[in-house]
C-alpha positions as CSV (number, residue, x, y, z in Angstrom):
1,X,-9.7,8.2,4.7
2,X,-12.4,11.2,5.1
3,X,-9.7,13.2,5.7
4,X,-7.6,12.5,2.5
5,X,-10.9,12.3,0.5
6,X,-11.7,16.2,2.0
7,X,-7.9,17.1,1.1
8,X,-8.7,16.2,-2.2
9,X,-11.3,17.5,-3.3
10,X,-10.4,20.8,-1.5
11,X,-7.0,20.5,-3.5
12,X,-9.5,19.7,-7.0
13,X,-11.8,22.7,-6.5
14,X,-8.6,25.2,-6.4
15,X,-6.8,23.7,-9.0
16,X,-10.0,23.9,-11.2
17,X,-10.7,27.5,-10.2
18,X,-6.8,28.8,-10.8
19,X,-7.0,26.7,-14.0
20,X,-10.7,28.3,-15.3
21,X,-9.4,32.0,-14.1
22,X,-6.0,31.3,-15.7
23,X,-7.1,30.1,-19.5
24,X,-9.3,31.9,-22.2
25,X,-12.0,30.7,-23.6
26,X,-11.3,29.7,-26.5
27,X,-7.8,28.2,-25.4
28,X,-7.2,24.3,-24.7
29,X,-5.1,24.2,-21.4
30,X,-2.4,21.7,-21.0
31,X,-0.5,20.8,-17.8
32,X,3.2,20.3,-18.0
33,X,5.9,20.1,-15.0
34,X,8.7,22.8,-14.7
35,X,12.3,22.8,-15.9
36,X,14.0,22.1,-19.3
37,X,10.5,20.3,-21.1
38,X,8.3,23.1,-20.2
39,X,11.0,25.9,-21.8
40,X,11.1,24.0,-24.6
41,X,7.3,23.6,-25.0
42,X,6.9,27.2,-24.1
43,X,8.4,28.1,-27.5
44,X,6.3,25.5,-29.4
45,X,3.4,26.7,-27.9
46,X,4.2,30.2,-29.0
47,X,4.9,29.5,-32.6
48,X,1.4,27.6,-32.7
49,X,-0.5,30.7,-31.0
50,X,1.4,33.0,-33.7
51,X,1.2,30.6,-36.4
52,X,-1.5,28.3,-36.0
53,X,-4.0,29.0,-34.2
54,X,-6.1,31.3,-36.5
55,X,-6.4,27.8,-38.9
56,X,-6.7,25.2,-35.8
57,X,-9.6,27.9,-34.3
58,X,-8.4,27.8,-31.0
59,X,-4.8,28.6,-28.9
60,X,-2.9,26.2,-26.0
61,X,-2.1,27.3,-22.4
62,X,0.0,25.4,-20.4
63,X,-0.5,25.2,-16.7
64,X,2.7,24.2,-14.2
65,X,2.5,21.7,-11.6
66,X,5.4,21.0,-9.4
67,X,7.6,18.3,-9.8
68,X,7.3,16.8,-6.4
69,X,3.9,17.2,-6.9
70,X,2.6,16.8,-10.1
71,X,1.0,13.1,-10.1
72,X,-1.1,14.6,-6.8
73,X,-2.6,17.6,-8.4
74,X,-3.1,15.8,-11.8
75,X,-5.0,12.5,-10.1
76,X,-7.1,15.0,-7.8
77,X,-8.3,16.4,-11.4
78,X,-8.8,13.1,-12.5
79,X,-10.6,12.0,-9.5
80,X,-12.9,15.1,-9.8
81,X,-13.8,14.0,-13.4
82,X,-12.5,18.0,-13.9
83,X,-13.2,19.3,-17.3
84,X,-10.5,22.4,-16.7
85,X,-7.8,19.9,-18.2
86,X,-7.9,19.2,-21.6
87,X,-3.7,17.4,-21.9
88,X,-2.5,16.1,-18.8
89,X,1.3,15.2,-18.8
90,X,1.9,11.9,-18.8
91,X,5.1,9.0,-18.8
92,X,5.5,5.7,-19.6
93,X,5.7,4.9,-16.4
94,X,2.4,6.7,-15.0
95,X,0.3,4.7,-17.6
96,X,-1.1,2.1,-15.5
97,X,-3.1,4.6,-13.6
98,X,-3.8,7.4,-16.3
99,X,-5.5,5.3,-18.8
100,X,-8.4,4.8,-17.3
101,X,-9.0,9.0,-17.5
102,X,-7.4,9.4,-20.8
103,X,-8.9,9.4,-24.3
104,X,-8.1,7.4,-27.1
105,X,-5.7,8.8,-29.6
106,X,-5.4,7.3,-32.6
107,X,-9.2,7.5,-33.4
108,X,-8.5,11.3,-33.7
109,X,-5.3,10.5,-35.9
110,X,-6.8,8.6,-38.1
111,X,-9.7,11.4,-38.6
112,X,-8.9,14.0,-41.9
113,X,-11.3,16.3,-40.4
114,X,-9.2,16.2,-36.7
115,X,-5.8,15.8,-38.0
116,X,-5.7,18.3,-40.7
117,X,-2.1,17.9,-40.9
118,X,-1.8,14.4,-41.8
119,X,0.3,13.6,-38.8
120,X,0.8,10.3,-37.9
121,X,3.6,8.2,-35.2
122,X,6.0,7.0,-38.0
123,X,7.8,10.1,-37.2
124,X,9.0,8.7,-33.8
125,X,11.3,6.1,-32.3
126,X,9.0,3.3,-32.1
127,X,9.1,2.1,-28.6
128,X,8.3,6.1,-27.5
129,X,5.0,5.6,-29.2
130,X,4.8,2.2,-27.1
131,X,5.2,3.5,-24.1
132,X,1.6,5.3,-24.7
133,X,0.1,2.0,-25.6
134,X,-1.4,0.8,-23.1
135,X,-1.7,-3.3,-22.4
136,X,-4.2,-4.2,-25.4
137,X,-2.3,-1.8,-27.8
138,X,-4.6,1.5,-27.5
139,X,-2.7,4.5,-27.7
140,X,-3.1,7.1,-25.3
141,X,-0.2,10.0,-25.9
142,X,2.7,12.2,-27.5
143,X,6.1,11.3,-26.3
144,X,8.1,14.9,-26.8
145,X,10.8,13.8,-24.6
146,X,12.8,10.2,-24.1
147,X,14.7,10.6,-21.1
148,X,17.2,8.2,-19.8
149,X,20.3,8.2,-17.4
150,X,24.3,8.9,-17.8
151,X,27.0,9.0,-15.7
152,X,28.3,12.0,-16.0
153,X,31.9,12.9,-15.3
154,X,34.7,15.9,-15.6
155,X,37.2,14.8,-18.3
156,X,39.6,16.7,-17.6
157,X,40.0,15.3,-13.7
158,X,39.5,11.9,-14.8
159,X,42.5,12.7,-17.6
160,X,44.4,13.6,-15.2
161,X,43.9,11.0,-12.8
162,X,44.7,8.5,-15.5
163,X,48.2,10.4,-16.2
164,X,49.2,11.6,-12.7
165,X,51.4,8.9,-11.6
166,X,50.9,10.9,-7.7
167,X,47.2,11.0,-8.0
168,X,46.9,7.1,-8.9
169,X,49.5,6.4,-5.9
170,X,46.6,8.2,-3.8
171,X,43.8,7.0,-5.3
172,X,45.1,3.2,-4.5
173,X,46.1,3.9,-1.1
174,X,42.4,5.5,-0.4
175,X,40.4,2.7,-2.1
176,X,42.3,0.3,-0.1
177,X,41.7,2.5,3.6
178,X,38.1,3.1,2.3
179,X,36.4,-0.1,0.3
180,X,39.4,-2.2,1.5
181,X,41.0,-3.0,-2.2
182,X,44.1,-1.5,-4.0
183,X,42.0,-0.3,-7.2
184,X,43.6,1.2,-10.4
185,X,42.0,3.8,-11.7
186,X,40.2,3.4,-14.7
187,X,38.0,5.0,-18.2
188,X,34.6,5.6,-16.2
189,X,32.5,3.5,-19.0
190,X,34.8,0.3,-17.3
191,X,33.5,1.5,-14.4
192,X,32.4,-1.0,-11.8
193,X,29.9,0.8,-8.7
194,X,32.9,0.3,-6.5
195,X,34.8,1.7,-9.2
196,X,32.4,4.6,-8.5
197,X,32.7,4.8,-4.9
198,X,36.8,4.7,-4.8
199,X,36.5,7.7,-7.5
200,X,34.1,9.4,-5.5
201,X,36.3,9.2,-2.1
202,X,39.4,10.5,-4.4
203,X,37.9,13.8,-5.4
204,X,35.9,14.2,-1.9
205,X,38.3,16.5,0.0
206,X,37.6,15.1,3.6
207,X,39.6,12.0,1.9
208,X,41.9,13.7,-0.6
209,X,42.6,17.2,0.9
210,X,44.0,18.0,-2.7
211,X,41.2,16.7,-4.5
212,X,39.7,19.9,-6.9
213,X,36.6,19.1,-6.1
214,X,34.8,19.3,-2.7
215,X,32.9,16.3,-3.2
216,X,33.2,13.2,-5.5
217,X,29.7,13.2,-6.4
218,X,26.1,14.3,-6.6
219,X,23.6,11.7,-4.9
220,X,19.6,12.8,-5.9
221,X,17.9,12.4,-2.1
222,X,14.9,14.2,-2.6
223,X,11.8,12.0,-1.9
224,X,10.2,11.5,-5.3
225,X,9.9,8.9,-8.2
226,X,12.3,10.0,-10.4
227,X,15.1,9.7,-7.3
228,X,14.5,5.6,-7.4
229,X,14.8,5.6,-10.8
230,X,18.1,6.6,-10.6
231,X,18.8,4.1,-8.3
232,X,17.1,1.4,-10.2
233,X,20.3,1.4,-12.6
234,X,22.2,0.1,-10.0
235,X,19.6,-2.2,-8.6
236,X,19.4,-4.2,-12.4
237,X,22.9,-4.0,-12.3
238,X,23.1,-6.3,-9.5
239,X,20.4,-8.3,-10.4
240,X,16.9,-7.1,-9.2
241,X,13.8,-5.7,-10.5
242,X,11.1,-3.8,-9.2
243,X,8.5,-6.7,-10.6
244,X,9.8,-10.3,-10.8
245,X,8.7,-12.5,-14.0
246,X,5.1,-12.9,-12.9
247,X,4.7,-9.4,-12.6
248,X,4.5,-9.4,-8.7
249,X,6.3,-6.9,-6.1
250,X,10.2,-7.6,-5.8
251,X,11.8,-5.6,-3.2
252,X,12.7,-7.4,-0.2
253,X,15.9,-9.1,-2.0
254,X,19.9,-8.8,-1.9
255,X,20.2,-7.5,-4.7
256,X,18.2,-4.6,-3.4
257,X,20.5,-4.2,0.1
258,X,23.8,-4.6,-2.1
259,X,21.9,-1.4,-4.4
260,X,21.2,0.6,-1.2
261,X,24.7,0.0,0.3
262,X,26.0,2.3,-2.8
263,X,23.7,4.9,-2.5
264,X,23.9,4.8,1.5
265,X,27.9,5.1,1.4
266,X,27.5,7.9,-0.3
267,X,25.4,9.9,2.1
268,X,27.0,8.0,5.4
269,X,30.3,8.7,4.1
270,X,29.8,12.6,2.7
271,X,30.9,11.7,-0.8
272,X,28.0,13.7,-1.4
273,X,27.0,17.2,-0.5
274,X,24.9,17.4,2.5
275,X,22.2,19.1,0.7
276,X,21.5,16.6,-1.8
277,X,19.3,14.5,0.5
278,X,16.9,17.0,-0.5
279,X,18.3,17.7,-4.0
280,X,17.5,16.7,-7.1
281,X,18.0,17.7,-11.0
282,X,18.2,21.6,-10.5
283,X,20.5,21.2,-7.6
284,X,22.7,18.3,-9.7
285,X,23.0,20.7,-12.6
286,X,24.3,23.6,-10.3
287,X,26.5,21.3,-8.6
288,X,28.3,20.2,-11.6
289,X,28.3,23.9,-13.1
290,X,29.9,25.2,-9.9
291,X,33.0,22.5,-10.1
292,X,31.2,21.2,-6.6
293,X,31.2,17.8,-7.7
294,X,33.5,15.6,-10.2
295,X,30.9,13.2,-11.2
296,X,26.8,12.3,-10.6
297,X,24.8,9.7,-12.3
298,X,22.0,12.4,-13.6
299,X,19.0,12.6,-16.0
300,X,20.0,12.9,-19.5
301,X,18.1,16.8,-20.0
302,X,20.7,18.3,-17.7
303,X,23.3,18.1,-20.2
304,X,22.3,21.1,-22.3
305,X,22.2,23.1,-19.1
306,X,25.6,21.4,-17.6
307,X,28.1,22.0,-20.8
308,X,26.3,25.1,-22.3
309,X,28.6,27.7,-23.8
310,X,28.7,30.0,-20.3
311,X,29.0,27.1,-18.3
312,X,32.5,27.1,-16.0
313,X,32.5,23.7,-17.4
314,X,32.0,23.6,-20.9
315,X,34.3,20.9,-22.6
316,X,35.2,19.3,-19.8
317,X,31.8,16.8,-19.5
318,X,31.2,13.1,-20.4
319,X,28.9,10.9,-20.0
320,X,28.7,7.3,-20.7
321,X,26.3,4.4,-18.9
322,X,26.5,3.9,-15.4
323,X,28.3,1.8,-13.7
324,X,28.2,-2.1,-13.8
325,X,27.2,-4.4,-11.2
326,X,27.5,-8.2,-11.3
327,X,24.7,-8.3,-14.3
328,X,26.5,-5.3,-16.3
329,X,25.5,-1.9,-17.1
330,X,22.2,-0.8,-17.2
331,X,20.3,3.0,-18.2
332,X,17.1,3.8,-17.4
333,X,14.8,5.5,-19.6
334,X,11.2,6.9,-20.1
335,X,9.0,8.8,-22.2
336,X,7.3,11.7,-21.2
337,X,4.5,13.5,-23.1
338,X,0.8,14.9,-22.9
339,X,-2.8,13.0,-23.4
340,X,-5.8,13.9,-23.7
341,X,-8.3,13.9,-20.4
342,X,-11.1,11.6,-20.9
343,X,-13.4,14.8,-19.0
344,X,-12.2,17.1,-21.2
345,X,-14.9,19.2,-23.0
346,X,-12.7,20.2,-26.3
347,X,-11.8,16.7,-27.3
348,X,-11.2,17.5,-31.0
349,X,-9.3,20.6,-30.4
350,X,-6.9,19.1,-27.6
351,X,-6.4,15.9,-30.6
352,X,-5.7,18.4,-33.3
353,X,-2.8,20.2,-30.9
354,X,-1.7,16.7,-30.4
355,X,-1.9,15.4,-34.1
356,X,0.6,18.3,-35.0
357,X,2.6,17.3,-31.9
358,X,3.4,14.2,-34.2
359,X,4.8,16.6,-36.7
360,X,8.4,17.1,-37.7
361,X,8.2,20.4,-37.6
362,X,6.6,20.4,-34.1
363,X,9.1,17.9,-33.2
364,X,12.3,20.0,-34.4
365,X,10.3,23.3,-32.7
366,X,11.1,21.6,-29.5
367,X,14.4,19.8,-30.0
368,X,16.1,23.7,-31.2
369,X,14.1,25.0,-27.4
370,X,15.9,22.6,-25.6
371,X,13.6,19.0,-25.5
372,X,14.4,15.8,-26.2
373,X,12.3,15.1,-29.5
374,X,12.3,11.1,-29.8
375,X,12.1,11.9,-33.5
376,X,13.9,9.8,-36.2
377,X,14.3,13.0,-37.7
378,X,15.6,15.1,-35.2
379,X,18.2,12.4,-33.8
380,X,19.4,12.1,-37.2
381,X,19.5,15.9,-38.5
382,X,20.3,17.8,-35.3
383,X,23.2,15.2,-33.4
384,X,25.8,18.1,-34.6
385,X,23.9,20.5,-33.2
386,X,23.2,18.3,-30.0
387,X,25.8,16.2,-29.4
388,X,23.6,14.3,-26.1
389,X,21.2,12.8,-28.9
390,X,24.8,11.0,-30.1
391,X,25.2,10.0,-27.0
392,X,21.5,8.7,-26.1
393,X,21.7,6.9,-29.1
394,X,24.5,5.0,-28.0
395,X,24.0,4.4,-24.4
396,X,20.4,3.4,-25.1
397,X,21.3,0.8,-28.2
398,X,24.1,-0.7,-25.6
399,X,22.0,-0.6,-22.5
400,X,18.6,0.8,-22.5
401,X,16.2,-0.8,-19.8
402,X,12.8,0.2,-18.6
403,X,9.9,-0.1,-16.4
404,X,6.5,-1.4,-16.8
405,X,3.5,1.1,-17.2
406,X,2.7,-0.1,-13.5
407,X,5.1,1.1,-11.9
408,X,3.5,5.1,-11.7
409,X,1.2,3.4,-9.1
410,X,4.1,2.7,-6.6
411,X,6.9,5.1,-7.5
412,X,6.8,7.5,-4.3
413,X,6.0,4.9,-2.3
414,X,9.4,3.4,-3.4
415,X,11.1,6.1,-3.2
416,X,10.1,7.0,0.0
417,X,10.9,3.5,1.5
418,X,14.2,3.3,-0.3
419,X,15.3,7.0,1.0
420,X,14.7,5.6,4.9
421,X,17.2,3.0,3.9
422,X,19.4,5.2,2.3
423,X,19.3,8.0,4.7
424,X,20.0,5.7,7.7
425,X,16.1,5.9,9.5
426,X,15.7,3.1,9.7
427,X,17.8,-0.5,8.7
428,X,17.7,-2.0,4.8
429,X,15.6,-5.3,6.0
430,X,13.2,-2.8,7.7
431,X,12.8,-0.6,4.4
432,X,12.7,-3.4,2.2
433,X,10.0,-5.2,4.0
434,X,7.6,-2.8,4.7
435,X,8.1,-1.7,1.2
436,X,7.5,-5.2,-0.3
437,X,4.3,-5.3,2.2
438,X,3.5,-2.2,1.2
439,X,3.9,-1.7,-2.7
440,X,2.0,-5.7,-3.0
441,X,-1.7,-4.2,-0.9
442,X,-1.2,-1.2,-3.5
443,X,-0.9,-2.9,-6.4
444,X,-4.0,-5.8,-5.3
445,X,-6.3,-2.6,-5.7
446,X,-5.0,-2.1,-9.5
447,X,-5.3,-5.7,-10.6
């Protein structure tokens, strides 16, 4: 314990003295993570220091935490009661241990003199704005993005698996060697998760030497929360939860196992690329640009990067929910977004960048950059112009599901239980055990 306590604060005092040397004065510095939410906030963040700044009396940095490692540099600021953050980013999921170090918001909105702009949450979908609220209502954040999961798929293999009288002759005759069942193929929104795996053996070319692709699809492997979330779909889908009705720990079940045996047959089996044990959305995105894979059950902000204009693949992507289990389809989703730190020192300032967060205009800013506004406007303007807010509309009306603001506190430690299982270290009632054991004495010291 020393020695963790000693990592930390050694880990606090650089961050805080990269952070202080990093900002000016008279700028309020927000973290974000890296990829398609940070480009987009870059430009918003640009237009505000060119546009708004002089009026607001102060301009925004934004500082870039890993994604593996984001929750461990932001809690060792936290920890430190570190006034070098003024936003931290922040998801639905993460609220059950961020509250406690983040400041009130609506207090600010509700101020003329902070929010100058008359900003308010009517703007956005209503349960984004709930995902900041924390148990007695108190709202602690901006959702900028609402991120959920699709299975994505090449249309114009599955077209032609549907048509090819050849390639459904093979496609039932490797179903039946592999899962042990003559399968038609079928329209991947019918699809089953052994639907799934018979598709993903068809394009895999170890099964299927004529298969396009070299693999049938892209497994995330890479030990971090996001990775279980992606499995979770598959978990509700056959009946499990990560918290059972009481709220308690709810792991060590079959539903679980019967989850872990898809994801496992993918990496056993090399339906998957070897290098996705350790990959996650950059390396899912470049699998499915480079015609790698046929199919992957991905992160809804890769699909501006997968079917963009230049992309080998352009026109040739779906997406739909993933697959059913026994209790039917299920997507995941969560909003992410910025709060303000409890320590910070420029409390007003940080709620008057987050007050015109709340605009429209902010709000289109990021959607045209690239992020997923949860905006009423935006989804209902800008669906031409970005055809996955179509699609997130639908999926999410049919199927949307999400976690409690608890479960931040035990993500990695899922995920790093369920990739054991997954991978092959160790057996499913071995994982599921020590993760049921494990996840309950974490969550006694929140309760």
């Amino acid at each position: 314990m020393k020695k963790v306590l000693f990592a930390l604060a050694a880990l606090t005092m650089l961050l805080c003295a990269v952070m202080t040397a990093s900002a000016a004065d008279d700028a309020i510095r927000m973290v974000y993570w890296p990829g398609p939410e940070s480009d987009a906030m870059q430009v918003v963040i640009d237009y505000w220091n060119a546009n708004m700044a002089e009026e607001a009396g102060f301009t925004v940095d934004m500082e870039l935490f890993g994604r593996d490692n984001i929750m461990l540099k932001q809690e060792a600021l936290m920890a430190a009661k570190s006034a070098d953050v003024d936003l931290f980013f922040t998801a639905s999921r993460w609220l059950g241990k961020y509250w406690m170090h983040m400041e009130p918001l609506q207090p600010y909105l509700d101020n003329p003199e902070v929010n100058i702009y008359g900003a308010d949450t009517e703007g956005r979908i209503p349960a984004t704005v709930d995902g900041f609220r924390w148990l007695d209502g108190t709202l602690y954040g901006v959702p900028m993005d609402l991120s959920n999961h699709f299975l994505y798929y090449r249309t114009d293999l599955i077209d032609e698996l549907l048509s090819n009288e050849e390639w459904k002759a093979t496609y039932k005759k490797i179903a039946l060697e592999q899962l042990g069942e003559e399968l038609e193929p079928k329209e991947p929104a019918e699809w089953t998760w052994t639907d799934y795996l018979a598709a993903s053996f068809f394009f895999t070319k170890a099964y299927n030497p004529d298969s396009p692709t070299e693999y049938g699809n892209f497994t995330h492997g890479k030990v971090m929360g996001p990775t279980a979330f992606l499995w979770t779909n598959c978990y509700w889908s056959f009946g499990g939860d990560w918290f059972d009705a009481d709220g308690k720990v709810n792991f060590d079940n079959e539903a679980a196992r019967q989850a872990l045996s898809i994801w496992k047959t993918s990496f056993e089996k090399g339906l998957t690329p070897a290098s996705s044990v350790n990959g996650e959305f950059a390396e899912d995105n470049e699998a499915m640009i480079a015609g790698q894979v046929a199919m992957t059950v991905h992160w809804n902000a890769g699909y501006a990067t997968i079917d963009a204009e230049e992309s080998p693949v352009h026109g040739k992507i779906a997406v739909c929910a993933p697959p059913a289990g026994p209790e039917g389809h299920f997507a995941y989703n969560h909003t992410l977004g910025v709060g303000i730190s409890k320590y910070s020192e420029h409390k007003e300032q940080a709620a008057r960048w987050a007050a015109w967060l709340y605009t429209d205009e902010a709000a289109k800013l990021y959607a045209e950059a690239g992020g997923i506004a949860p905006s009423k406007m935006v989804l209902a303007d800008m669906s031409d112009q970005f055809p996955v807010y179509g699609y997130m509309v639908d999926v999410l009306n049919a199927y949307g599901k999400n976690l409690p603001p608890t479960a931040g506190i035990i993500e990695d430690m899922a995920c790093g239980a369920l990739a054991d299982a997954w991978n092959g270290a160790v057996d499913f009632d071995t994982a599921l055990a020590q993760l049921q054991a494990d996840a309950t004495e974490e969550m006694s010291y929140w309760e």
